[in-house]
C-alpha positions as CSV (number, residue, x, y, z in Angstrom):
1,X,223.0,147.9,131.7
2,X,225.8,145.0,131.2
3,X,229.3,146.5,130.8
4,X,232.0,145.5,128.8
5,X,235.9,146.6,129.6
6,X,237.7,147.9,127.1
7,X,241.3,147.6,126.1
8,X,243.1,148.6,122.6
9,X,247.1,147.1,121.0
10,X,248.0,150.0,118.8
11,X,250.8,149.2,116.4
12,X,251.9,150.3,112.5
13,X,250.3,147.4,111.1
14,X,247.8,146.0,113.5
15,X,245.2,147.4,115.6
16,X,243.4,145.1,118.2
17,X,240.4,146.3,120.5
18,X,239.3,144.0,123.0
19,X,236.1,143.7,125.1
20,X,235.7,141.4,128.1
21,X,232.1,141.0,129.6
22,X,232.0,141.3,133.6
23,X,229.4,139.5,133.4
24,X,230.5,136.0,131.9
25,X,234.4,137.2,132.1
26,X,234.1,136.1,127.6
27,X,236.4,138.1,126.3
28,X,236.3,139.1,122.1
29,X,239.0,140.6,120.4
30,X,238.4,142.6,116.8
31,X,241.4,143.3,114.8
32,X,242.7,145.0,111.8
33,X,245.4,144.6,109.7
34,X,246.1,143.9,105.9
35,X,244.1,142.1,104.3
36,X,242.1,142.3,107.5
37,X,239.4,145.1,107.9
38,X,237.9,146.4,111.4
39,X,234.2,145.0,111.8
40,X,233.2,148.8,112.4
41,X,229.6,148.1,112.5
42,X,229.4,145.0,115.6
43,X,232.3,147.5,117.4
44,X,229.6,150.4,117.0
45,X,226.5,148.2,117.6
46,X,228.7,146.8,121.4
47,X,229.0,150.3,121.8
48,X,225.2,151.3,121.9
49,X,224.3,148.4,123.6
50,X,226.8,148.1,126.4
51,X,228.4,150.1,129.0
52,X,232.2,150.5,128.2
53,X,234.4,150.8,131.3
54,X,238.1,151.6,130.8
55,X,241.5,152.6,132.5
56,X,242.4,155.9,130.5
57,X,239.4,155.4,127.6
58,X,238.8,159.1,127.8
59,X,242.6,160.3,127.2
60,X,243.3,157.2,125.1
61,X,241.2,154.1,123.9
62,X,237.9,155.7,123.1
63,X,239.8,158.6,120.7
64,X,242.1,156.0,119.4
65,X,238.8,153.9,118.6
66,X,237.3,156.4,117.1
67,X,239.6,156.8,114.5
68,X,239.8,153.2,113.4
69,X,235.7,153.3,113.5
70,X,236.1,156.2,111.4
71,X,238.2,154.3,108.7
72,X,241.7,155.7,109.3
73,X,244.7,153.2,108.7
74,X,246.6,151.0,111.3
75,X,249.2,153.4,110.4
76,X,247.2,156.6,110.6
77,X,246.4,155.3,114.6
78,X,249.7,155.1,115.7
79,X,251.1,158.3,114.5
80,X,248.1,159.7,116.3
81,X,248.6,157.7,119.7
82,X,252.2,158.6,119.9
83,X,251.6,161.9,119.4
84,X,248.7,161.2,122.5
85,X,251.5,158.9,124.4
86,X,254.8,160.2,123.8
87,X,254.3,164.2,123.5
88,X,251.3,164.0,125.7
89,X,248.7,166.0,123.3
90,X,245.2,165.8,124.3
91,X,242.9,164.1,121.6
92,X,241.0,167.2,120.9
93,X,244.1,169.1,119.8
94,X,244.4,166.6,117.6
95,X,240.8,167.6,116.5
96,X,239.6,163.8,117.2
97,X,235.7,164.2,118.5
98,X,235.4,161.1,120.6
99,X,232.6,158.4,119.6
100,X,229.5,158.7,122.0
101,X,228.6,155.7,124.1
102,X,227.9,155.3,128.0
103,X,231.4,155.1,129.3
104,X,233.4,155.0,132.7
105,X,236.5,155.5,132.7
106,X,238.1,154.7,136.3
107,X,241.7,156.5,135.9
108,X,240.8,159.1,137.6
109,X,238.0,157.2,140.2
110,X,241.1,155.5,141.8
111,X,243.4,156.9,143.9
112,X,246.7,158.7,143.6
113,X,248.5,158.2,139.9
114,X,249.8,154.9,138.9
115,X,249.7,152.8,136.0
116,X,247.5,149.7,135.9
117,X,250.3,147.3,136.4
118,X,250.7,149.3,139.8
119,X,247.6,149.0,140.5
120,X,247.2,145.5,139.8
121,X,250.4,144.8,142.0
122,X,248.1,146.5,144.7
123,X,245.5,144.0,144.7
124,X,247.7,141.2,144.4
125,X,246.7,140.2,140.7
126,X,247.3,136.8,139.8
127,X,250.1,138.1,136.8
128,X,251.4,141.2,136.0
129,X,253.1,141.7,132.8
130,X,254.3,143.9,130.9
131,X,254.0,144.9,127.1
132,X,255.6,142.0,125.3
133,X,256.7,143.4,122.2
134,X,257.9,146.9,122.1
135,X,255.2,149.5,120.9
136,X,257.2,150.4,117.7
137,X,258.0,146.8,116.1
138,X,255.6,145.1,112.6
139,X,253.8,142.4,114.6
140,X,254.1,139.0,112.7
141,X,251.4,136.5,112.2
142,X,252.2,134.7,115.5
143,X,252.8,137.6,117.9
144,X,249.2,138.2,117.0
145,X,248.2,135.6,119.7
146,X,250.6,137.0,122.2
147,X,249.4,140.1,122.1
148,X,246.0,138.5,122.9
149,X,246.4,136.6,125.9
150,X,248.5,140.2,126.9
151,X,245.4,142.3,126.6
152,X,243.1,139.5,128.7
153,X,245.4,139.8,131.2
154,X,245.2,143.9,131.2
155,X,241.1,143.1,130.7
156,X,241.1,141.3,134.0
157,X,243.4,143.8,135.7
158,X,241.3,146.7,134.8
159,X,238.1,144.0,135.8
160,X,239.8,143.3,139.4
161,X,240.4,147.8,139.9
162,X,236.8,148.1,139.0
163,X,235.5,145.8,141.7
164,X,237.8,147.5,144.3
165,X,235.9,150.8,143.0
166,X,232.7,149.9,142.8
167,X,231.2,151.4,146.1
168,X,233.0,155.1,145.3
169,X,231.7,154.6,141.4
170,X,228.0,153.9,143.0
171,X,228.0,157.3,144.8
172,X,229.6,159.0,141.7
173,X,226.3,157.6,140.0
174,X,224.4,159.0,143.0
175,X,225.6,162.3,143.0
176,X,225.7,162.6,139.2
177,X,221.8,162.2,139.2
178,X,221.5,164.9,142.1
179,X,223.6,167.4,140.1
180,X,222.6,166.0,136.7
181,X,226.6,166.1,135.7
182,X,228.3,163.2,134.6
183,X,230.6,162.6,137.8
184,X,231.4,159.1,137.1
185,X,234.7,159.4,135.4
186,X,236.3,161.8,138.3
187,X,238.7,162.0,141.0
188,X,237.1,163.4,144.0
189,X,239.3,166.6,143.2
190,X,237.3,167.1,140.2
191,X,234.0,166.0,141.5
192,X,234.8,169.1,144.4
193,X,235.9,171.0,141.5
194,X,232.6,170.5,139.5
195,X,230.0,170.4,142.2
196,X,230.9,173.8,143.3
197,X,231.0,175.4,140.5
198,X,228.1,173.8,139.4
199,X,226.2,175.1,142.8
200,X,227.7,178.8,142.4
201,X,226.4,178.7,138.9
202,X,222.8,178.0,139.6
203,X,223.2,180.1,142.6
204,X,224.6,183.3,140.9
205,X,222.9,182.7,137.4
206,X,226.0,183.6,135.6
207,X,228.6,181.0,134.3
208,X,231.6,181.5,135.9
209,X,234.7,182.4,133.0
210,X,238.0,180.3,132.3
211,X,240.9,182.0,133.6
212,X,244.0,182.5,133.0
213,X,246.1,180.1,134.8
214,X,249.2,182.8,135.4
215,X,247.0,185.7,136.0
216,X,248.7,186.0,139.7
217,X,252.3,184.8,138.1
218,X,254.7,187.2,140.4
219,X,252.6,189.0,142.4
220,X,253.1,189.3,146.1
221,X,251.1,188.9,148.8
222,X,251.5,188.8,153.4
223,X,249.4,186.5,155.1
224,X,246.4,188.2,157.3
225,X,246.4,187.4,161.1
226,X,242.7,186.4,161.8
227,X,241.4,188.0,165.2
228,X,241.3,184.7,167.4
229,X,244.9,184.4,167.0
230,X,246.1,186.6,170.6
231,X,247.3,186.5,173.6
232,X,250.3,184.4,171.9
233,X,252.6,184.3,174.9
234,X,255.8,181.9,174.9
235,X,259.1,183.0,173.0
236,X,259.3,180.4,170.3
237,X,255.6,180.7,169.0
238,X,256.3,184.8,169.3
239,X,259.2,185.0,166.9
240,X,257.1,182.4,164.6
241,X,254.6,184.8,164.0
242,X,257.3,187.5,163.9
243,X,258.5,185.9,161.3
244,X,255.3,185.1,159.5
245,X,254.0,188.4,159.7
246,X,257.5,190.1,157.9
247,X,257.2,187.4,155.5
248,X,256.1,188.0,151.6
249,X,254.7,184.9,149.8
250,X,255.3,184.8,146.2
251,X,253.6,183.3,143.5
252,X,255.8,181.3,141.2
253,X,256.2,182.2,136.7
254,X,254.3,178.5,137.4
255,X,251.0,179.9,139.1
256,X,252.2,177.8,142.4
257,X,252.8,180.0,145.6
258,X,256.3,179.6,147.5
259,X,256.7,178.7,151.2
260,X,259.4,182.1,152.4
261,X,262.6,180.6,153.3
262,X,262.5,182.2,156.3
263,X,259.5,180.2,157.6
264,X,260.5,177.6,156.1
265,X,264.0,177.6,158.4
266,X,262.1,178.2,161.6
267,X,262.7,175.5,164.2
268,X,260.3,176.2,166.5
269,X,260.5,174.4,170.2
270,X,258.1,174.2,172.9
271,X,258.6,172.0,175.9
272,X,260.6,168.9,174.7
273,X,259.2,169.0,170.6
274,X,260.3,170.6,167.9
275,X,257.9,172.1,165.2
276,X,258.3,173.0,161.9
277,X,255.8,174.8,159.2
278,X,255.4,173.8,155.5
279,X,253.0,174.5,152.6
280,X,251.5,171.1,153.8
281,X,250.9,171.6,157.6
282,X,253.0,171.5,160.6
283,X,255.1,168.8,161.9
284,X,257.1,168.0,165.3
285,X,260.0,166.7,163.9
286,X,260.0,163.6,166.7
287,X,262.3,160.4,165.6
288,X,262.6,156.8,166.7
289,X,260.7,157.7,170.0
290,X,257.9,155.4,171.8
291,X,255.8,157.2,174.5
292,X,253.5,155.0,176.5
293,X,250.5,155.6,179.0
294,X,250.9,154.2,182.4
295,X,250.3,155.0,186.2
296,X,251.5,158.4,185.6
297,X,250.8,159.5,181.9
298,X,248.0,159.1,179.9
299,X,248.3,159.7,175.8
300,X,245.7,161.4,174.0
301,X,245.3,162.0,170.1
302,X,243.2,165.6,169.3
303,X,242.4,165.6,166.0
304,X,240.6,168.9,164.9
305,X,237.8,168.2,162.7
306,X,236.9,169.3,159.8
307,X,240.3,171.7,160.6
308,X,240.4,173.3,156.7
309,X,237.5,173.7,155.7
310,X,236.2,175.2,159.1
311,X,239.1,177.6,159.2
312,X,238.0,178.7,155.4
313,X,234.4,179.6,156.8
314,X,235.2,180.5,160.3
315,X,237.7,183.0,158.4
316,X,235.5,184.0,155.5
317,X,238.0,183.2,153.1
318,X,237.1,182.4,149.3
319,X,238.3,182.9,145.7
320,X,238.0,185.9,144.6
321,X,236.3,184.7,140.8
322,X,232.9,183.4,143.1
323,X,232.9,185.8,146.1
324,X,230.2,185.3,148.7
325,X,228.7,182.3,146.3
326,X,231.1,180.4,147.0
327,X,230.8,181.2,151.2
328,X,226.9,180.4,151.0
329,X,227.9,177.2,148.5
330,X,230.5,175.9,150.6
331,X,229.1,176.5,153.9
332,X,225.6,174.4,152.5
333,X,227.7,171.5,151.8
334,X,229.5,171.9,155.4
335,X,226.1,172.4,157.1
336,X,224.6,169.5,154.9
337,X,227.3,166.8,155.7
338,X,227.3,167.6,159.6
339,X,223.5,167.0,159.6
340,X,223.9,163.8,157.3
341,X,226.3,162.4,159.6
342,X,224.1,163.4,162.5
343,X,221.4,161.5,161.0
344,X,223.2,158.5,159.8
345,X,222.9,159.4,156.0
346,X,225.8,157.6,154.9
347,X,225.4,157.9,151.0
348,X,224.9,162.0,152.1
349,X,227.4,161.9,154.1
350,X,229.7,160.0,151.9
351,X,229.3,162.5,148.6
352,X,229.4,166.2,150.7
353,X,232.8,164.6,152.1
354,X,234.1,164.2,148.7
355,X,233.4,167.5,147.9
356,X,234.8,169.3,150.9
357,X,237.8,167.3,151.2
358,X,238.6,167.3,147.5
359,X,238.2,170.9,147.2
360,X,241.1,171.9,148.8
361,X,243.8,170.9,146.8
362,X,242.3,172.6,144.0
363,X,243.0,176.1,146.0
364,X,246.5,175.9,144.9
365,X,246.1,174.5,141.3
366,X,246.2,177.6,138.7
367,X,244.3,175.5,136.2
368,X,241.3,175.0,138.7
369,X,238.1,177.4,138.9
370,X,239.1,176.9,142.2
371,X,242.3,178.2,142.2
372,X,243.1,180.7,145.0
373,X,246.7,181.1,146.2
374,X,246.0,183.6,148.9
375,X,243.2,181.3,150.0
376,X,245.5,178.3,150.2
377,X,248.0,180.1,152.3
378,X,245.7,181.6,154.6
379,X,243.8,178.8,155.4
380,X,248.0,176.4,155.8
381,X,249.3,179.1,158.1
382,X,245.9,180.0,160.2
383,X,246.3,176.1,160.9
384,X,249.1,175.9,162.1
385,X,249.5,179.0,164.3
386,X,246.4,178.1,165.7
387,X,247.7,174.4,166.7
388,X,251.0,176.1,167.8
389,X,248.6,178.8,170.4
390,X,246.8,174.9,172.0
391,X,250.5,173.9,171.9
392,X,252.0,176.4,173.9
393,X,249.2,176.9,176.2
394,X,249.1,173.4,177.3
395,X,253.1,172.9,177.8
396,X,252.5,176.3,180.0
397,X,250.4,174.3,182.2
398,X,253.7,170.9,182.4
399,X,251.2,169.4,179.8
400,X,253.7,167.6,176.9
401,X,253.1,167.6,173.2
402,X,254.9,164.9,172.1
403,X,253.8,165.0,168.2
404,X,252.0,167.2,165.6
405,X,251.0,166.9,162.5
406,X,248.7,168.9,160.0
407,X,245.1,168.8,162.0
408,X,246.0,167.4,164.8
409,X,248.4,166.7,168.3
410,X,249.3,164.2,170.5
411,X,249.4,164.9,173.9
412,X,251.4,163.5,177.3
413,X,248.9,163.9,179.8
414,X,249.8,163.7,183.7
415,X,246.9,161.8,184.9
416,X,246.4,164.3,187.8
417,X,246.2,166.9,184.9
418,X,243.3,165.9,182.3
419,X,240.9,168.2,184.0
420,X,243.4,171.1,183.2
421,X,244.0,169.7,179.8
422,X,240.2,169.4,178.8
423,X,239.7,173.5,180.0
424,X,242.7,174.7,178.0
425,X,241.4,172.7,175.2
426,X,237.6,173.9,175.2
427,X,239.0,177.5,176.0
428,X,241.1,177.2,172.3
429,X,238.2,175.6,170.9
430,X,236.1,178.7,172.1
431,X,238.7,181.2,170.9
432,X,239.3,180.1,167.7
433,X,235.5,178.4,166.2
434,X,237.4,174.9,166.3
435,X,236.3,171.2,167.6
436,X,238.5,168.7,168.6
437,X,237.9,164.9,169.0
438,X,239.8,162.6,171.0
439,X,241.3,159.2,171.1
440,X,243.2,157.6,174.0
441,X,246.4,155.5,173.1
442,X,247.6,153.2,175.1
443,X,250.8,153.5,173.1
444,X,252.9,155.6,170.8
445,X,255.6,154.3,168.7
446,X,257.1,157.1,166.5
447,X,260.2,156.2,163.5
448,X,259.1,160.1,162.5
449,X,255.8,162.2,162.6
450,X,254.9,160.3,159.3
451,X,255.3,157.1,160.4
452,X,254.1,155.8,163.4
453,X,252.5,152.8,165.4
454,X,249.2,154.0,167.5
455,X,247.9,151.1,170.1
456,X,244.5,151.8,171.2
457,X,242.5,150.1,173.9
458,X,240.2,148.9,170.7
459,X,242.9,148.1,168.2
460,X,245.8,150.0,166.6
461,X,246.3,153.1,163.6
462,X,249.0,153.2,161.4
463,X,250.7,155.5,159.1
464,X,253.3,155.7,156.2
465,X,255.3,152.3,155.6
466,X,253.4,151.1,158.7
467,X,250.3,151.8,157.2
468,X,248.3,148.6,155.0
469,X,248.7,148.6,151.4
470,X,246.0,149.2,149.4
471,X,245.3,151.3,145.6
472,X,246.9,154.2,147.7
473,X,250.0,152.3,148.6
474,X,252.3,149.5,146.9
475,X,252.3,146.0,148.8
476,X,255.7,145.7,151.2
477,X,256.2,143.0,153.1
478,X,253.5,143.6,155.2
479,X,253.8,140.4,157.2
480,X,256.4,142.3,158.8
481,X,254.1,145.3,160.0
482,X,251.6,142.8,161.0
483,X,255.0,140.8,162.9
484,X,255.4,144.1,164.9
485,X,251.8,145.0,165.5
486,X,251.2,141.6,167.5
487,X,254.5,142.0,169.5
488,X,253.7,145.6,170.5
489,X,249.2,145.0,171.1
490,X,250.0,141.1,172.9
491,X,253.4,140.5,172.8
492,X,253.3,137.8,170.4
493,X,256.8,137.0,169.3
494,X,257.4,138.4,165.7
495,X,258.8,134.9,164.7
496,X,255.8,132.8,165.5
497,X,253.8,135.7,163.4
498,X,256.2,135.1,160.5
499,X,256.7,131.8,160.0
500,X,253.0,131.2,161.3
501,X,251.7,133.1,158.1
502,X,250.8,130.7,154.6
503,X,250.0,133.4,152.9
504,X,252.2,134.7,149.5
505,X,251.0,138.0,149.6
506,X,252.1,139.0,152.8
507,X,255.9,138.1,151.8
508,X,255.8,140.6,148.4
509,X,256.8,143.8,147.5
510,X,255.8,145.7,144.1
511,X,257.3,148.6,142.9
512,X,257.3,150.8,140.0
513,X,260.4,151.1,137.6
514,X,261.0,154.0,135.2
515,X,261.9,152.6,132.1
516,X,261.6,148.6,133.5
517,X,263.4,146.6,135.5
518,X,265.6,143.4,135.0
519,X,266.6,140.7,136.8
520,X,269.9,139.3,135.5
521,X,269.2,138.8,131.4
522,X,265.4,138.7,132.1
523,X,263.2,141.7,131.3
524,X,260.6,142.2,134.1
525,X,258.7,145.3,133.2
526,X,257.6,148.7,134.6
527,X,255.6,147.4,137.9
528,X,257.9,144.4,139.7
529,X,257.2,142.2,142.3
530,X,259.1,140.2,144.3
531,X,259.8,137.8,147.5
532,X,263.1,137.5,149.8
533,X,264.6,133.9,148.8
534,X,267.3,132.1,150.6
535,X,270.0,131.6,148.3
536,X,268.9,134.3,145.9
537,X,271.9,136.4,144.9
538,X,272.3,139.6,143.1
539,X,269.9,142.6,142.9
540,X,266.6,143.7,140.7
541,X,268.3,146.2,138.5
542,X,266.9,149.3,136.1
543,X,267.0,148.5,132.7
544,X,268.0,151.8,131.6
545,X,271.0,152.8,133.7
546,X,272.0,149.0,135.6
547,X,271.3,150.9,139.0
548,X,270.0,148.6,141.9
549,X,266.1,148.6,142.4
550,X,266.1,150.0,146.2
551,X,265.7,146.9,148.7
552,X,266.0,144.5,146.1
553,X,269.1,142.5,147.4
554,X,268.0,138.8,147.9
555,X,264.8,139.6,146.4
556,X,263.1,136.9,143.3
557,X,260.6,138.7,141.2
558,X,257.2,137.0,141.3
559,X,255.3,138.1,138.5
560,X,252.7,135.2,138.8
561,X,251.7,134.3,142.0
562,X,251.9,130.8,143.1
563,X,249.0,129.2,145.2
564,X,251.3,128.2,148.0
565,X,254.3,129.5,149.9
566,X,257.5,129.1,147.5
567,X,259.8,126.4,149.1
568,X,263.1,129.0,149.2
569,X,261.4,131.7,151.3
570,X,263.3,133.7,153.2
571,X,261.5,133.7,156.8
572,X,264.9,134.8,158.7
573,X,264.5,137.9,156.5
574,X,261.3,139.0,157.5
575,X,261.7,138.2,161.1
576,X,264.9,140.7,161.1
577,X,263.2,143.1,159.2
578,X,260.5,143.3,161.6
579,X,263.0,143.3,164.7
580,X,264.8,146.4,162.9
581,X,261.5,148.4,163.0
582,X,261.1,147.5,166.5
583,X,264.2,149.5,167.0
584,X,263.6,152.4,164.7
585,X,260.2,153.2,166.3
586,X,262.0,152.7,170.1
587,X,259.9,149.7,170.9
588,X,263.5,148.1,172.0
C-alpha cells in the first residue's frame, strides 16, 4: 500500500493537516479556518486509501484529526490538544475514539525518547527548526505560508526517521502476522510486553487481569541465594554477600524497588579493581587507565551471554500473575532464538531477541503485566555475585580483572596463564548454568567503565561519548573520536585525521534545550546544533534562565547544513579536543 506521513498545526483559529507522499515526496496541505471549512471527505477518502505513518499520530495527530473530521471548531481542537500537550491527558480520557485507518506510528519504533528535532539532528537533516510562531498566537493571513513550508520540513524529518527504521518496522510487520497483533507501532519493550502475554494467554486459556500498579507499594522483601552460589572464599566478596543477605529491599509508595544503602555503599576490591553493585549491574570503578597486551599479557573480553535471561530460567524465577506459563513461554522463545541463530534464521532470530531483551525492563515497571520486583532484583544481584565468584577465583590464581560491567569482565591474562584462565572459567560456567564468549583486545583504553576505547586485531568497540552517534545518541564531534581511533589502531597523527576530513557532519554537535536555546538575540529552538568557529565569541545560552548551553563556548549554531566545510572552522579545536581524550583514557 503507498503511505503518506502525516503532520497537523493546531492553533485557535487555524488548523492545518499535511500529508507528504514517500513515494513522489508531493506534499498537500488541507486547512481550516474562517470562512475556510476542512475538506472532511478527500481527508477521509486519503485515509482509506493510504497508509498514514506518523511521529506521535496515536497520542496526538490522529485524535486531534478526528475531531476536526468530526466537525469540531479550530477552537474546540486546541483546548483539546493542550489539554493532550500541556497536562498530558491521554485522548481517550478525553473520550475522543480515534478515526480508523492503517496507521504506523514510529514514536515508539525508534529508540530511547527524544523529540523529532533530536532525532533529526541525529541523522544529520538538512534543517532543523523549530516552531515559528508560538502555539498560542491568531495566525494571520501570511503566517499561513510559514507555517507550511515549517510542517514540510517536519514531513521530511519524520520521512528521513522512517527510512532509518524501516528494517526494525519490517520485522514488526513480520512478527505482527505470526502473532496476529498489531506490533507495528511498538518499542521492543512493548512488543516483549505483548508477545508474552499474548503466548501465556493462548497457553493458559485464561486472560491474564490488569493490576494494580501499587499492589506491592511498601512491602519488603530479602533476596534468595541460588544454590550455585558457594564455596565464596576471598574476604571482600564474603562481606558482599554478608551484606546482601542482611539486607531488606523495599518497594517504593511509587511501585519501583530501592537499591539498600548498605549495598549500595559497598566498595568491594579484589586484586587491583574496585567493584561496586547497583540496580543496573556491577561496575569496577577503573578511571583514565589503558591496559595493553604484549609479550607478557594478553587481554581478553568475557561477555556472558544471554546473562539475564539465562539467570531467570536457570533460577526459575517468574511473575507471580503467570506462574509456570510464563517459564514454559519464556524458555520457548530462549530455546527458539538459540536454534534460529544456529541455523542462520536471521528474521527468527531477529524478532525472539526483541522479545527477550525487551522483556526485562518491564520486570521493574509497576504498570507492566510484566511487572515483578522480586524478579528484577533477583535476577540484578544473582548477576553480579555470580561475576564477583569468576572474579575472585581468577585473581586467586595472579589472574587480573581489570574491568566489569553488567554481563561481562575484562581480563589481564599472563600469557603463561590462559590455560588456567580457560579451566577456572569453564569450572564457573559449569557451576552456575552460564556461557561465556570471548574477544581478544589488543588494547584497552578506559576514561571510566562506561566509556572506553577497545582495539581488536579486526577493528575496534566503543562505548559512551566514544561510541558513534546514531537515533540512540546525539551527533558530537565525532571527527574527534575517529581522530583518536586512528592514532591509537595505526598511529595516524590526529591532526592529519582532522584537517584531512571534508565532511560538515563530523565537525557538529546537537543537543536538546529545555525551553530553547539562543544565540545572542537569535531564537534557535529546542534541538541545536552547532560547529567550533575561529573567532566565534560568546556562548549558546537557555532561553529561559540565560545559563550557558554545556560545551557551547566558541560554538556557531548550524541549523542548515551547508554542502561544504564553512570557511571559519575551528580545526585547532578539534585536534586539542581529540589530544585531551588521549589523556583522559591514558593513551599519553
Amino acid at each position: 500500500m503507498k503511505q503518506l506521513i502525516l503532520d497537523l498545526e493546531v492553533y485557535r483559529n487555524y488548523f492545518q493537516a499535511s500529508f507528504r507522499n514517500r513515494e513522489t515526496g508531493n506534499v498537500r496541505h488541507f486547512v481550516m479556518y474562517e470562512g475556510h471549512p476542512l475538506d472532511v471527505e478527500t481527508i477521509r477518502k486519503i485515509l482509506r486509501s493510504y497508509q498514514i505513518i506518523t511521529f506521535n499520530g496515536i497520542g496526538y495527530d490522529i485524535p486531534m484529526l478526528t475531531l476536526a473530521l468530526g466537525g469540531a471548531t479550530t477552537q474546540k481542537i486546541k483546548e483539546y490538544s493542550d489539554k493532550v500537550i500541556r497536562n498530558n491527558i491521554k485522548h481517550w480520557r478525553l473520550g475522543i475514539e480515534p478515526v480508523k485507518c492503517d496507521h504506523i506510528d514510529i514514536i515508539e519504533v525508534a529508540p530511547g525518547i527524544a523529540s523529532l528535532k533530536i532525532y533529526g539532528g541525529r541523522l544529520h537533516a538538512p534543517k532543523i527548526q523549530d516552531l515559528p510562531i508560538e502555539p498560542d498566537a491568531y495566525i494571520t493571513p501570511e503566517q499561513r505560508i510559514l507555517l507550511q513550508q515549517y510542517c514540510e520540513n517536519d514531513l521530511y524529518t519524520t520521512d528521513l526517521l522512517y527510512q532509518k527504521l524501516e528494517p526494525q518496522i519490517k520485522l514488526r510487520e513480520q512478527m505482527s502476522s505470526e502473532y496476529g497483533i498489531d506490533l507495528r507501532s511498538k518499542s521492543d519493550a512493548q512488543i516483549a510486553e505483548a508477545v508474552i502475554r499474548h503466548e501465556v494467554e493462548k497457553l493458559s486459556g485464561r486472560k491474564l487481569p490488569k493490576e494494580d500498579p501499587f499492589r506491592f507499594a511498601g512491602e519488603r522483601f530479602k533476596y534468595r541465594f541460588p544454590s550455585f552460589l558457594k564455596n565464596i572464599f576471598s574476604p571482600a566478596v564474603s562481606e558482599a554477600v554478608r551484606v546482601v543477605a542482611e539486607s531488606e529491599f523495599v518497594i517504593g509508595g511509587n511501585g519501583v524497588v530501592l537499591l539498600p544503602k548498605e549495598i549500595k555503599d559497598l566498595q568491594i576490591k579484589i586484586g587491583s579493581s574496585t567493584y561496586a553493585m547497583g540496580i543496573g549491574g556491577l561496575h569496577s570503578t577503573e578511571k583514565s587507565v589503558a591496559h595493553r597486551s604484549d609479550d607478557q599479557y594478553i587481554l581478553f573480553d568475557k561477555d556472558v551471554a544471554s546473562y539475564y535471561p539465562r539467570i531467570i530460567l536457570n533460577c526459575g524465577l517468574k511473575p507471580s500473575n503467570m506462574g509456570d506459563y510464563f517459564t514454559s513461554v519464556y524458555n520457548s522463545i530462549v530455546e527458539r532464538r538459540l536454534k534460529a541463530k544456529r541455523c542462520g534464521d536471521k528474521v527468527t532470530d531477529s524478532s525472539l531477541k526483541i522479545t527477550i531483551n525487551g522483556s526485562f525492563g518491564k520486570f521493574g515497571s509497576p504498570y507492566s503485566i510484566l511487572y515483578s520486583p522480586t524478579l528484577l532484583i533477583q535476577t540484578t544481584i544473582t548477576g553480579q555475585l555470580s561475576l564477583l565468584m569468576l572474579i575472585e577465583r581468577l585473581e586467586a590464581e595472579g589472574i587480573s580483572v581489570v574491568s566489569a560491567n553488567t554481563d561481562g569482565i575484562v581480563i589481564k591474562c599472563p600469557r603463561d596463564k590462559v590455560t588456567p584462565m580457560e579451566v577456572i572459567t569453564m569450572e564457573w560456567e559449569h557451576d552456575t548454568g552460564f556461557e561465556t564468549e570471548a574477544t581478544e583486545y589488543l588494547a584497552l583504553y578506559s576514561r571510566d567503565v562506561n566509556n572506553y576505547i577497545a582495539i581488536k586485531r579486526d577493528g575496534y568497540k566503543t562505548k559512551g561519548v566514544y561510541a558513534p552517534a546514531g537515533l540512540s545518541k546525539n551527533p558530537t564531534t565525532e571527527i574527534v573520536s575517529e581522530a583518536v581511533i586512528a592514532y591509537l589502531r595505526k598511529g595516524v597523527p590526529v591532526d592529519q585525521t582532522v584537517t584531512g576530513c571534508t565532511d560538515i557532519r563530523k565537525f557538529v554537535s546537537v543537543r536538546a534545550v529545555k525551553g530553547g536555546a539562543v544565540k545572542g538575540e537569535e531564537f534557535l529552538g529546542k534541538a541545536v546544533r552547532w560547529y567550533y568557529a575561529e573567532g566565534e565569541t560568546g556562548t549558546i545560552n537557555c532561553k529561559l534562565n540565560g545559563n550557558k548551553v554545556p560545551s557551547s563556548d566558541g560554538a556557531r549554531p548550524l541549523m542548515e547544513l551547508p554542502d561544504t566545510l564553512p570557511s571559519d572552522l575551528d580545526f585547532n579545536w578539534y585536534i586539542a579536543e581529540a589530544n585531551s581524550i588521549l589523556k583522559d583514557i591514558g593513551a599519553q
